[in-house]
DRENTORKOL-3810 file (N, C-alpha, C; in nm, 4 decimals):
REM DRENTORKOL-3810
@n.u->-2.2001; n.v->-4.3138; n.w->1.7658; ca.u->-2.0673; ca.v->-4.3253; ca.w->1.7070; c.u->-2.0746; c.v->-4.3182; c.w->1.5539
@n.u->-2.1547; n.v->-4.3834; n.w->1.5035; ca.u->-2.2061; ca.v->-4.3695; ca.w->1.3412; c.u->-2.2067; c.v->-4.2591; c.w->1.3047
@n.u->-2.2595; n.v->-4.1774; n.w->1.3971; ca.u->-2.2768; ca.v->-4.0207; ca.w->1.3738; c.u->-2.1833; c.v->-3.9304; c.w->1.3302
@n.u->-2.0908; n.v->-3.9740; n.w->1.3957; ca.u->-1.9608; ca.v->-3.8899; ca.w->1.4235; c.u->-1.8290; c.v->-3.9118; c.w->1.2986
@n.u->-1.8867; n.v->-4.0803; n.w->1.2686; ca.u->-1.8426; ca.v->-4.1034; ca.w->1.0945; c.u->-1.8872; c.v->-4.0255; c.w->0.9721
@n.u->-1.9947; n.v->-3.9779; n.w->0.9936; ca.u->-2.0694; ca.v->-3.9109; ca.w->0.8745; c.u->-2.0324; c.v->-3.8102; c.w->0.8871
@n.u->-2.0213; n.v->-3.7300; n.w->1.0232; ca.u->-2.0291; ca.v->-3.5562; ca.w->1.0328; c.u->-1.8913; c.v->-3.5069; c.w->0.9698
@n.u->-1.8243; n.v->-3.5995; n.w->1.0591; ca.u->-1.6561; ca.v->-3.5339; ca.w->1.0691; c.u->-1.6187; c.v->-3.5727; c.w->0.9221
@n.u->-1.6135; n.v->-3.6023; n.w->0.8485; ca.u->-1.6007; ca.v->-3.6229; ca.w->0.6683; c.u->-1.6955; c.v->-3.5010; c.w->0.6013
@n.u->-1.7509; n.v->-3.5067; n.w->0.6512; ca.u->-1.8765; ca.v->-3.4129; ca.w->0.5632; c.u->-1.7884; c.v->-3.2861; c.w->0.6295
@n.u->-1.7897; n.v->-3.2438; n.w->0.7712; ca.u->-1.6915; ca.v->-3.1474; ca.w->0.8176; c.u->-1.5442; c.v->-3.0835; c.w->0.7692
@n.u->-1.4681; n.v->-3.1503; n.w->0.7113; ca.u->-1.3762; ca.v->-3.1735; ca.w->0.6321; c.u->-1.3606; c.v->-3.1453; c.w->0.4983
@n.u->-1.4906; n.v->-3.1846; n.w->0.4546; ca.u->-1.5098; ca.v->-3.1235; ca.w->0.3416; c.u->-1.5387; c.v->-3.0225; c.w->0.3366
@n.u->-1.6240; n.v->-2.9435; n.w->0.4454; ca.u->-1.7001; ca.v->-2.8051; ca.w->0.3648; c.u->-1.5367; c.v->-2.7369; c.w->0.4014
@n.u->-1.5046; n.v->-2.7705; n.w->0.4695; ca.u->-1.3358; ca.v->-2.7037; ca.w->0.5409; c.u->-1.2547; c.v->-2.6948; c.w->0.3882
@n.u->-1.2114; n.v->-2.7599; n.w->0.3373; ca.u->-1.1342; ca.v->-2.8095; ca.w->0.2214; c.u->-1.2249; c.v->-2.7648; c.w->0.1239
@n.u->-1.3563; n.v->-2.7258; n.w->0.0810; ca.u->-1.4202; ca.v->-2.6756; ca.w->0.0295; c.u->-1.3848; c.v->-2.4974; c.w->0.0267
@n.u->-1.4317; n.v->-2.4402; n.w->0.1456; ca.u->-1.3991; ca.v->-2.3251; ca.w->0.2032; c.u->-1.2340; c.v->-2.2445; c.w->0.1776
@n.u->-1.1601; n.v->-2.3865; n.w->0.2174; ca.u->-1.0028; ca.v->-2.2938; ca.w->0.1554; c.u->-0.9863; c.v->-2.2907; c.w->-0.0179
@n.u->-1.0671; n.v->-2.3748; n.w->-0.0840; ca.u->-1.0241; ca.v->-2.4160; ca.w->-0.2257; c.u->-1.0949; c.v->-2.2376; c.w->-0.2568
@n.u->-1.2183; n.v->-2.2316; n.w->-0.1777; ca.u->-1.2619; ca.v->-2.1267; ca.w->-0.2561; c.u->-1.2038; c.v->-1.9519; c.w->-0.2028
@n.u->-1.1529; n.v->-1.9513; n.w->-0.1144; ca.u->-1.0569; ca.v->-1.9098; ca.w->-0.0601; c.u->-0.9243; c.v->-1.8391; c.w->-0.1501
@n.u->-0.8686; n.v->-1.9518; n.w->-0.1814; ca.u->-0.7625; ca.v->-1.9312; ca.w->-0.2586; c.u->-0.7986; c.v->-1.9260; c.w->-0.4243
@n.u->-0.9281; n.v->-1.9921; n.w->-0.4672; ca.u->-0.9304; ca.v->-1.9457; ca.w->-0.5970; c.u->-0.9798; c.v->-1.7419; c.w->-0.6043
@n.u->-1.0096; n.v->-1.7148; n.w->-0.4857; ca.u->-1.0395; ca.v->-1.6043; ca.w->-0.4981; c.u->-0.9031; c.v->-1.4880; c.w->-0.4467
@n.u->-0.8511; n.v->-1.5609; n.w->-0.3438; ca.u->-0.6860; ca.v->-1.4959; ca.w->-0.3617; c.u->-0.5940; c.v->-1.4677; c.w->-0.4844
@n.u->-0.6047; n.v->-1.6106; n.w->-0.6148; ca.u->-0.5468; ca.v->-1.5818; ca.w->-0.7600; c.u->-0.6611; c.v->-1.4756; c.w->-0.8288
@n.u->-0.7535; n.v->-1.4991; n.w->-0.8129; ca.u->-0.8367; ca.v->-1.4077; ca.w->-0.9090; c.u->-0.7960; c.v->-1.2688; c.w->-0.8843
@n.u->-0.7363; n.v->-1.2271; n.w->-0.7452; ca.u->-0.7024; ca.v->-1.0529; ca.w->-0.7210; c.u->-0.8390; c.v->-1.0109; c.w->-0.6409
@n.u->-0.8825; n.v->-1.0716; n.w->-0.6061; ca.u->-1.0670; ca.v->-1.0099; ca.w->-0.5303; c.u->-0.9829; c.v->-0.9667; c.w->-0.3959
@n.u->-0.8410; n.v->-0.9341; n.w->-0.3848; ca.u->-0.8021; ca.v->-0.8723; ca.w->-0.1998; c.u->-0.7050; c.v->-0.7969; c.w->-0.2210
@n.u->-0.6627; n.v->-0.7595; n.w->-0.3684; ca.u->-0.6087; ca.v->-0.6796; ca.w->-0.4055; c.u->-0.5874; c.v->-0.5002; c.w->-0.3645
@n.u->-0.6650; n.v->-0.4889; n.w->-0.4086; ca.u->-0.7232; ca.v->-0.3008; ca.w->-0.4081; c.u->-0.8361; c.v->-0.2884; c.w->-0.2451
@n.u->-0.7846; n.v->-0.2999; n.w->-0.1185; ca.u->-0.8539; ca.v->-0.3103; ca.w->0.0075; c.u->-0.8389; c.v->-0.1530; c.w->0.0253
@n.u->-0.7521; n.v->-0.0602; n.w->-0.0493; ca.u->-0.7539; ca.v->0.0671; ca.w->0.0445; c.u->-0.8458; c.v->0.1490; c.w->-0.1001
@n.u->-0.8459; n.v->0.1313; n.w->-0.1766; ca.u->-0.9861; ca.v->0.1654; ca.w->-0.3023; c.u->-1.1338; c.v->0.1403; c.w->-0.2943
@n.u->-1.1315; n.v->0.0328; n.w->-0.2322; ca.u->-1.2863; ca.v->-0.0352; ca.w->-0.1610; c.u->-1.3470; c.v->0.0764; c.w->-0.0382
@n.u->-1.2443; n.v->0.1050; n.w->0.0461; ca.u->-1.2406; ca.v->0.1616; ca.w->0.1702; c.u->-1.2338; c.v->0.2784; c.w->0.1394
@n.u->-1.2030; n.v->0.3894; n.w->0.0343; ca.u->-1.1853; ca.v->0.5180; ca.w->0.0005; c.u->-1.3452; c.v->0.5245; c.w->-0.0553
@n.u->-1.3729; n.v->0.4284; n.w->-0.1442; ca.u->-1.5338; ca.v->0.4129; ca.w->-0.2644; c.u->-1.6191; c.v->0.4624; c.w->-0.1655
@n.u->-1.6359; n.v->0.4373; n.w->-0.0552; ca.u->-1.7505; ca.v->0.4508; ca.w->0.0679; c.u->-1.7677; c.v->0.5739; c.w->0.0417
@n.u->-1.6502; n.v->0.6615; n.w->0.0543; ca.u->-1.6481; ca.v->0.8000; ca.w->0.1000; c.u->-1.6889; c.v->0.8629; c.w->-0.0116
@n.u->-1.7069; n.v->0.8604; n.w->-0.1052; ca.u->-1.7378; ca.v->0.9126; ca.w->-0.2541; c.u->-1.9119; c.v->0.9646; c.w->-0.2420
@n.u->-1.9438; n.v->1.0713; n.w->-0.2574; ca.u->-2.0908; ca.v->1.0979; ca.w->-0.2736; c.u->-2.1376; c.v->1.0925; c.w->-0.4064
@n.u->-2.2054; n.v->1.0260; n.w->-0.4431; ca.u->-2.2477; ca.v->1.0447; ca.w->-0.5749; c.u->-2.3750; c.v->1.1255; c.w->-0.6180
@n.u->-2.4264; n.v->1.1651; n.w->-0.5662; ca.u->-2.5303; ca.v->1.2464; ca.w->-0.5620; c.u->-2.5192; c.v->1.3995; c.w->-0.6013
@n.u->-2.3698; n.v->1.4350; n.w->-0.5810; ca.u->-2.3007; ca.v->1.5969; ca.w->-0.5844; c.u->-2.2173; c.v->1.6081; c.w->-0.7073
@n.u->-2.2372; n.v->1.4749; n.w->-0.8451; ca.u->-2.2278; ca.v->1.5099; ca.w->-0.9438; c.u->-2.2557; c.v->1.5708; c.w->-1.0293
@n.u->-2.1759; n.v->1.7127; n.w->-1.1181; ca.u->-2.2419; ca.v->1.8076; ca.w->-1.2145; c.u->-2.3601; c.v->1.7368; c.w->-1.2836
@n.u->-2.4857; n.v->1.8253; n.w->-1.3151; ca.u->-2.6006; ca.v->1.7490; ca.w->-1.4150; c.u->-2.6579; c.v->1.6310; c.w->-1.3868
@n.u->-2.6412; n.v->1.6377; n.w->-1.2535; ca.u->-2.7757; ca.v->1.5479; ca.w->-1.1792; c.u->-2.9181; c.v->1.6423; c.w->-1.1349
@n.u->-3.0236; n.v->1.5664; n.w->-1.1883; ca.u->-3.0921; ca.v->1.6852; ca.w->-1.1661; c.u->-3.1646; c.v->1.6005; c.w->-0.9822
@n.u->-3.1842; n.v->1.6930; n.w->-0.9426; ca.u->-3.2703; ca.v->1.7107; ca.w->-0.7702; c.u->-3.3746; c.v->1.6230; c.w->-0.7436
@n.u->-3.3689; n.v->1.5202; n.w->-0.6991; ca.u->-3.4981; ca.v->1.4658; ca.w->-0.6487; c.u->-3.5612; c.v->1.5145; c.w->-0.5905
END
């Protein structure tokens, strides 16, 4: 039963931990630009003028 005092607080926290960091990263704009991230993939960079040939 002791056990279950320690976990479930400590549990709670990383929870309340997890949304704080969550939402400081929702204000920062980090979920902003999702269809720019997803286009970047497709980009070859290798088939730029004045790259020379490995």
């Amino acid at each position: 039963m002791t056990g279950l005092a320690i976990l479930i607080p400590i549990a709670l926290g990383m929870g309340l931990l997890g949304l704080a960091a969550f939402t400081w990263a929702l204000r920062r704009g980090q979920f902003t630009d999702l269809d720019g991230a997803a286009a970047r993939i497709l980009i070859d960079d290798d088939d730029r003028p004045g790259d020379l040939p490995a």
